[in-house]
C-alpha positions as CSV (number, residue, x, y, z in Angstrom):
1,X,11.3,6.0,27.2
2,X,9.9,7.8,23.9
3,X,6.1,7.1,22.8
4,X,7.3,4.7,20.1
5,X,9.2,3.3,22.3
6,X,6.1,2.5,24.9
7,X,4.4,1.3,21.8
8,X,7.0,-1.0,20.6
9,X,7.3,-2.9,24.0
10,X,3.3,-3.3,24.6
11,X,2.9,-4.7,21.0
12,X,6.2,-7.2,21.9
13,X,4.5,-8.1,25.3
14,X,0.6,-9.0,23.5
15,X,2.5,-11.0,20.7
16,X,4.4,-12.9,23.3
17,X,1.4,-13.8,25.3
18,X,-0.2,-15.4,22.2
19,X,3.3,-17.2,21.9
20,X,4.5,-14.8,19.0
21,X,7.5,-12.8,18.5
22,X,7.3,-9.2,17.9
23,X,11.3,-8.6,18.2
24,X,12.4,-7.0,15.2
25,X,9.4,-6.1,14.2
26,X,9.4,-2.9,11.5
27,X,7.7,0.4,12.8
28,X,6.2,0.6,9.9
29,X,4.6,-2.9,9.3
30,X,0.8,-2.9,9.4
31,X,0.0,-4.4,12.4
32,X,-3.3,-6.7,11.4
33,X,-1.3,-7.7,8.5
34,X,1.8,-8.9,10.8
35,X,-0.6,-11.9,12.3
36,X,1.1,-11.1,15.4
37,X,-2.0,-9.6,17.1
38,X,-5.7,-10.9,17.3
39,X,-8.3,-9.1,17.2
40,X,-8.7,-8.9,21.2
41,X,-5.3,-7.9,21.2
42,X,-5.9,-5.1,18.9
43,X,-8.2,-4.2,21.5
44,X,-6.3,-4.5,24.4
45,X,-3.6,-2.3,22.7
46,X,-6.1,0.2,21.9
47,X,-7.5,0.3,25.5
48,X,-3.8,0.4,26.5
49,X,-3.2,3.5,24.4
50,X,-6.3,5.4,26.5
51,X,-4.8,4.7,29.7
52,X,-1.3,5.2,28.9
53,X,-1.5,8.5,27.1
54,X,-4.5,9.5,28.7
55,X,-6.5,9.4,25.7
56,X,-10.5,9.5,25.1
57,X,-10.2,7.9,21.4
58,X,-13.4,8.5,18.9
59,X,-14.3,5.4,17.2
60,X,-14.0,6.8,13.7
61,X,-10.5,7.9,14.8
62,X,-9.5,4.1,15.3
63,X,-8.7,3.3,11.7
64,X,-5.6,1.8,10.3
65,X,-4.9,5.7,9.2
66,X,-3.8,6.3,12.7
67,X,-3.6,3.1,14.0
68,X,-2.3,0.5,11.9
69,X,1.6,0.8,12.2
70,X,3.9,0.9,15.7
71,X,5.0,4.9,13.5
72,X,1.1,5.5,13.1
73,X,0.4,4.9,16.5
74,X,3.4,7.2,18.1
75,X,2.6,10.2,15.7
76,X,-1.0,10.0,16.5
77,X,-0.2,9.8,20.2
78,X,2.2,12.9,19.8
79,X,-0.1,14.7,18.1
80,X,-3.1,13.9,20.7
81,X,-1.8,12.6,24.3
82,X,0.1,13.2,26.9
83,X,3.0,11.5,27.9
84,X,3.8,10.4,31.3
């Protein structure tokens, strides 16, 4: 499974346990702008990312630049983690 693909499927599962649908969902969509995700689910994805890709991430690094799209996300990842 490809990083955007990881990403993709953790975003689906956090919107469906707040009883949302992600499916469909463009790559390019900003995230907080979707209403999909809460703010603690925003965090949990971002703590997800860490562990997943074995990530340390800055705090000024976690900005919408990098973060705010499922596309945003992978590249950063690619450019920064590891995949397993």
């Amino acid at each position: 499974m490809s990083n955007i693909e990881k990403i993709r499927t953790q975003v689906e599962f956090l919107a469906a346990a707040r009883g949302r649908s992600a499916s469909g969902l463009d790559e390019d969509a900003i995230l907080p702008e979707t209403g999909l995700l809460d703010s603690a689910a925003i965090i949990e994805l971002i703590c997800w990312i860490e562990m997943e890709f074995s990530l340390d991430l800055p705090e000024e690094e976690i900005t919408l630049k990098n973060f705010g799209t499922i596309k945003r996300i992978a590249a950063y990842v690619n450019r920064n983690g590891s995949d397993r």
